[in-house]
N, C-alpha and C positions, 0 to 999 in steps of 0.2 A: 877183587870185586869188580875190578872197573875191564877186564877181559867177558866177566860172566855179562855183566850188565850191556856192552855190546853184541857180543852173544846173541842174549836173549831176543833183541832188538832186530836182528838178523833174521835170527830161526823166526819170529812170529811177526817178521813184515810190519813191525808197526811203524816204519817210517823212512824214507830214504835217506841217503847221505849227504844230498844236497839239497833236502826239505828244510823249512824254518820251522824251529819248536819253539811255540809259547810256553814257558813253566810257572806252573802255579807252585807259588812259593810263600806258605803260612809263617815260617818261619822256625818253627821246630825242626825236629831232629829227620826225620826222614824227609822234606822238602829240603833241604837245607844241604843235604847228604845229595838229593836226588840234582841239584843244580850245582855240586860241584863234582858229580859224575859227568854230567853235561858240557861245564868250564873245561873240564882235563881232557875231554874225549875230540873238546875241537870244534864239536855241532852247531853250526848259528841256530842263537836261540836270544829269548828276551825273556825277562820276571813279571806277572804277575800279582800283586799282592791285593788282598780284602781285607781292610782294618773294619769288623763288624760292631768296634765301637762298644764290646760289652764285658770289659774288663777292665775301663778306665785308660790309668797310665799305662799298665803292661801290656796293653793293645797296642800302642801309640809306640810302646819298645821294641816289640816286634814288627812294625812299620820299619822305623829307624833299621833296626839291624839287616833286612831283607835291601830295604831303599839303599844302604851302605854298601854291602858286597854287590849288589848292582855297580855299584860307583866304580868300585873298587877293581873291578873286571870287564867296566867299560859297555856292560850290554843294558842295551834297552830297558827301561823301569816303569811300569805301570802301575797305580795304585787307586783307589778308590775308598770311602769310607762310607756305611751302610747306618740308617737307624734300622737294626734289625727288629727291633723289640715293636717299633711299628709296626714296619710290614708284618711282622708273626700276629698280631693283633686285627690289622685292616683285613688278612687274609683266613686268620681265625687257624691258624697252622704251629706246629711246635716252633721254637726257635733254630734248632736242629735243622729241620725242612725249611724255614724259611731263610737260613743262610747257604743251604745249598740251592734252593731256585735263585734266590737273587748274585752268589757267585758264579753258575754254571752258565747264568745268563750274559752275564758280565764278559766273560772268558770268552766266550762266543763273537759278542760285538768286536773284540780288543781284535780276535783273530783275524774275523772279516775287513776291521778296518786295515789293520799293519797287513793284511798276507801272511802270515804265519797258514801254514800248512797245517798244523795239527798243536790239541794242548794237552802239555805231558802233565798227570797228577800223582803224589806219591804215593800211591796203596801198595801196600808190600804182601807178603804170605798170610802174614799174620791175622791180618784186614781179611784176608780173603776168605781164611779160616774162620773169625767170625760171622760174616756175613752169611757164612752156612750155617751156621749152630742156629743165630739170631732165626732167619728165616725157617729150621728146621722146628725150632721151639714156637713158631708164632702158626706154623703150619703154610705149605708151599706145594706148586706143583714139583716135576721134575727141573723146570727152569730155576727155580729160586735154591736147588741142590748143588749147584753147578759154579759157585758161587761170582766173584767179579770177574765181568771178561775185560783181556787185555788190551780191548779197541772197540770203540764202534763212534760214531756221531764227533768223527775230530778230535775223539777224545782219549788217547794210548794211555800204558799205567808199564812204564819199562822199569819197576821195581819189584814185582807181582811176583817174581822170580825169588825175592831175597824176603829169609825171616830177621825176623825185627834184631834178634841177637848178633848177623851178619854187620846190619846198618850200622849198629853200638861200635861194635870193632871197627869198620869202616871211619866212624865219626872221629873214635881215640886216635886211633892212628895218623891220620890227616889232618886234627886239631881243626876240624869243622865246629866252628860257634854255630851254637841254636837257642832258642828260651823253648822254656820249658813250659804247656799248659796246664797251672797246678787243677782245672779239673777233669786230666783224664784221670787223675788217683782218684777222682769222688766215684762210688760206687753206686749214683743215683742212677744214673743213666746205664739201658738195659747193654749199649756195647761192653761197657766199662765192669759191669758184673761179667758177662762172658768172659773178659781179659781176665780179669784180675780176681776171679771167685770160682769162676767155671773150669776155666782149662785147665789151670794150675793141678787140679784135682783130676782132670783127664791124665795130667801127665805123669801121676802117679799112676797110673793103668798099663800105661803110655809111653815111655818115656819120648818115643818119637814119633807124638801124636800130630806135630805139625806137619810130617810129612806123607803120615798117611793120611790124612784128609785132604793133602792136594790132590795126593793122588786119585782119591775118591772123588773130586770135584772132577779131576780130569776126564775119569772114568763115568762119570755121569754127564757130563758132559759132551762126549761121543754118543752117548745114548741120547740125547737130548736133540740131536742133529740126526739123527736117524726115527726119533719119533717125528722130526716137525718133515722130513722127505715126507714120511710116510701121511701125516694130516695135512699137509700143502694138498697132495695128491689126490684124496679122500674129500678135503674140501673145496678143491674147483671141480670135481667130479660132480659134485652135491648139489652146489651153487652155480646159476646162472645168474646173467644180469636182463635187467626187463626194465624198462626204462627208468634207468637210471639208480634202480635196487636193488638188491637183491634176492633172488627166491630160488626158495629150495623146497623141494616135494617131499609132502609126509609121507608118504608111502615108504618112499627109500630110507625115510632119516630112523623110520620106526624101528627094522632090526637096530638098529644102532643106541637106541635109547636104555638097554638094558647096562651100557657099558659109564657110567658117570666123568669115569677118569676121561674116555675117549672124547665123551661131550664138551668134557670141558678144556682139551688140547683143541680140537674142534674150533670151539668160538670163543675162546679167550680174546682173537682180533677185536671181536666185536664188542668186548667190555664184558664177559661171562667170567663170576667168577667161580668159585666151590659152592657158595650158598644159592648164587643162583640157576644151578643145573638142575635142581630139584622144580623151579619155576618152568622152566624150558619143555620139561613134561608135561605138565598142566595146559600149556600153550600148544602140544603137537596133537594133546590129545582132547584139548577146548573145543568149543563152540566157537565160528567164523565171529572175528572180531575180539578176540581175547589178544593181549598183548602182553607186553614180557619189555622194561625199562633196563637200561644197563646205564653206567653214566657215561656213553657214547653213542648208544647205537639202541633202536625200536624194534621189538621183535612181533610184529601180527598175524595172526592168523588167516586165511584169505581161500576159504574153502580147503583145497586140499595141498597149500601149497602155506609155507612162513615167509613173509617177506621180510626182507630185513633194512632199514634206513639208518642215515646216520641222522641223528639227535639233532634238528637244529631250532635257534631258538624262535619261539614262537611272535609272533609279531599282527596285528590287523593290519589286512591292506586294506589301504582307503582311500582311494587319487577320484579327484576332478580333474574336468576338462572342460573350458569355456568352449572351446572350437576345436576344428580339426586339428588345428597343430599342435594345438594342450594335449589332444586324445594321441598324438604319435610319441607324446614325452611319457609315455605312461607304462614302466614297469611291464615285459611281456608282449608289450604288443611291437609287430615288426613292421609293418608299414599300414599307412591310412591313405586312402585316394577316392577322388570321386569320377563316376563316370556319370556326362552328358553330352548329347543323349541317349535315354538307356534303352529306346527300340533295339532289336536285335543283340541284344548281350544274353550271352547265353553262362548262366550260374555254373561254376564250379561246384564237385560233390565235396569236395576238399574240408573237413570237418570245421580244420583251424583256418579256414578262408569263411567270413561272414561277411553277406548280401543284402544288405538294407534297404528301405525306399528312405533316403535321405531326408526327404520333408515331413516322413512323421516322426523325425527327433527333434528334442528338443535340448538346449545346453541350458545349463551345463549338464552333459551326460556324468556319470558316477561310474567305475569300472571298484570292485568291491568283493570281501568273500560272500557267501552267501549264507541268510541265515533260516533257522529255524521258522516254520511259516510263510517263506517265502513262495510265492505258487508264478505261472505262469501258462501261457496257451501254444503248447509247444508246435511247431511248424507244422501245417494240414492237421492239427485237429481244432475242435469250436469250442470243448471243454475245458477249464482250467482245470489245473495239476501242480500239485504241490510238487515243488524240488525234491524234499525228504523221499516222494513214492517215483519219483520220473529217474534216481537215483538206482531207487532198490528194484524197479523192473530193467535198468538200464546193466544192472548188476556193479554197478562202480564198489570198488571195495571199499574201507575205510579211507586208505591215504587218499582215493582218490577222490572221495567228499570232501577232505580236509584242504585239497590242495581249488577243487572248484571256485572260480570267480563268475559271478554275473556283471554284465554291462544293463547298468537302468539308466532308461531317459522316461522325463518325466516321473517319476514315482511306479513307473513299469521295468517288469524286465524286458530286455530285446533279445540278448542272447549269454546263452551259459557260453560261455568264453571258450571255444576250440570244442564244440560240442554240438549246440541244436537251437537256433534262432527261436523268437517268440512270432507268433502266427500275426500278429498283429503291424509287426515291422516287416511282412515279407514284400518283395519286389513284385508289382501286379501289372497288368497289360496297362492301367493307367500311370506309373511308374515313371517321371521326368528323371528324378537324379537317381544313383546308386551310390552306396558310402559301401566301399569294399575295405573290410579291417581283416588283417592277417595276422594271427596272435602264432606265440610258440608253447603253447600249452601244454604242460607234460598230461600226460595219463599214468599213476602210478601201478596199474594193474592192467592184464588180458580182462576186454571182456566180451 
């Protein structure tokens, strides 16, 4: 085994010969198995361990026994101990999921701290084989068919190669100590049914059903790499970027809408999953302003075009400024100066460059989003104008109301922020000081 296990290691590039491997070592029989493939082979490497504290003393045994052949061989020993049952509660997440975010996080720091190059974990064939049934049974695109890859994110799996009946022999023979955790034999847990209720019965069908589903993984897996060329290429075609979003024209996206599977290879980036491609319709074929929620990413409608953002979280702005210098500390804005005297200055057209008569402000000015009712006398005209209608004839789309700030002094506005001064604050032939503010104001839309 310990030929194939270099091997494999080899042929799939998951790590150099003078890289450092962190191993995650639970203390069972395939970690156990997988760090003294590691010991014999030579590889600087260091252990791993998470006591997750939810099995009492035989947590605390498998601590010991892992913390032991550390000793015993002289390499590096890490351990850590988890209230899992916490965090799955503070996080509202199975225990399952909240032992593997809080160890895969764990693993990470150890690695960055010590330099370790990469952290080996032991999933074997076996694992691999589940993880397809499980996902085929819960329902899955092409990627969840394909089942665990052998690397990505620091993270190799150099036993993916070996079924689980390989390791056993492996273990007999080398007289590798492990403990054993009495519940993988519970058949509560949906892995532990596919092991030990599901396959057993496949492989009465079967008999060497574990080999044909890698193969199958593998082979779907080539497919899987030739779907995502093909929607990489479909989707920068589709997508452009506009400041700082993205949008893509209904025109184009429309043949494409008959195909669901395509839609959702398409924008699964974007947090799309099966149910909501049926949404995604609604929105191509809605009314300006319809949107579409992933739990990433905002999908709106914007005339004839979907813009796409990423989800971030929502917040009031709200800054004062007693004076000049308070107004240049202020979120957005890039420089504040005044000019005297202001005879002969001649105003930039420059949207996000605003030109004040300094002496009709009043501090402390307020820089703020805008709201409902708020009106204003926009530059050269005598009539007030509500924001909501100086918006919708300006044609600002959704995001880009959402993202509008006003500057008020006095209980007035002076200017919508990177847009269009208030008539009342313009620079006049009687004009002593100018208050020149220069903001970085996105526009989230063409308009």
């Amino acid at each position: 085994m310990l030929d194939e296990f270099l091997k494999y290691i080899e042929e799939n590039h998951l790590f150099k010969k003078e890289d450092k491997v962190l191993l995650a070592v639970s203390g069972g029989i395939d970690s156990m198995v997988m760090a003294d493939l590691f010991i014999r082979s030579g590889i600087k490497s260091g252990i791993a361990h998470c006591n997750f504290c939810l099995r009492g003393r035989e947590s605390d045994k498998d601590e010991e026994l892992v913390k032991n052949m550390a000793a015993l061989h002289k390499i590096p020993f890490y351990s850590i101990r988890f209230d899992t049952k916490k965090y799955s509660e503070s996080k509202g997440i199975s225990i399952q999921m909240a032992a593997r975010e809080l160890r895969y996080d764990w693993f990470e720091k150890i690695r960055r701290k010590n330099r370790y190059d990469v952290i080996a974990v032991a999933h074997n064939l076996n694992d691999n084989i589940e993880t397809l049934l499980i996902n085929l049974t819960r329902g899955t695109g092409i990627a969840g068919l394909t089942g665990i890859k052998n690397s990505g994110n620091h993270i190799v799996r150099p036993l993916l190669f070996a079924p689980r009946e390989m390791i056993r022999e492996y273990q007999v023979k080398h007289r590798v100590n492990f403990r054993e955790d009495k519940s993988n034999t519970q058949t509560k847990y949906t892995r532990n049914k596919i092991r030990h209720l599901v396959i057993p019965v496949l492989k009465e069908i079967n008999p060497s059903i574990e080999a044909t589903l890698n193969e199958t993984c593998e082979r779907l897996g080539a497919t899987n790499d030739f779907v995502n060329y093909f929607t990489d290429k479909l989707r920068k075609s589709l997508l452009k970027e506009k400041n700082g979003n993205l949008a893509m024209n209904i025109t184009r996206l429309k043949p494409l809408l008959r195909n669901n599977t395509l839609l959702y290879e398409l924008f699964k980036p974007f947090g799309i999953t099966g149910s909501l491609v049926t949404d995604l319709h609604k929105i191509a074929e809605g009314e300006t302003g319809s949107q579409l929620f992933t739990g990433t990413h905002r999908f709106l409608k914007n005339r004839n075009e979907i813009i796409i953002s990423v989800q971030a979280e929502t917040k009031d702005e709200y800054y004062k400024a007693k004076s000049i210098a308070g107004l240049r500390k202020i979120p957005g804005i890039l420089s504040v100066s005044k000019i005297i005297p202001a005879h002969g200055f001649i105003i930039p057209s420059d949207r996000d460059t605003a030109c004040l008569d300094s002496e009709k402000l009043s501090y402390p000015v307020v820089v703020r989003k805008w709201l409902p009712g708020d009106s204003f006398y926009p530059l050269g005209m005598r009539k007030k104008k509500k924001l909501s209608d100086y918006f919708i004839d300006s044609k600002f789309s959704r995001l880009d109301k959402e993202k509008a700030l006003i500057l008020e002094s006095g209980g007035k506005i002076a200017w919508i922020v990177g847009e269009r001064i208030d008539d009342r604050f313009k620079v006049t032939d009687t004009t002593r000081k100018i208050l020149i503010i220069k903001s970085e104001a996105e526009k989230a839309g063409n308009r």
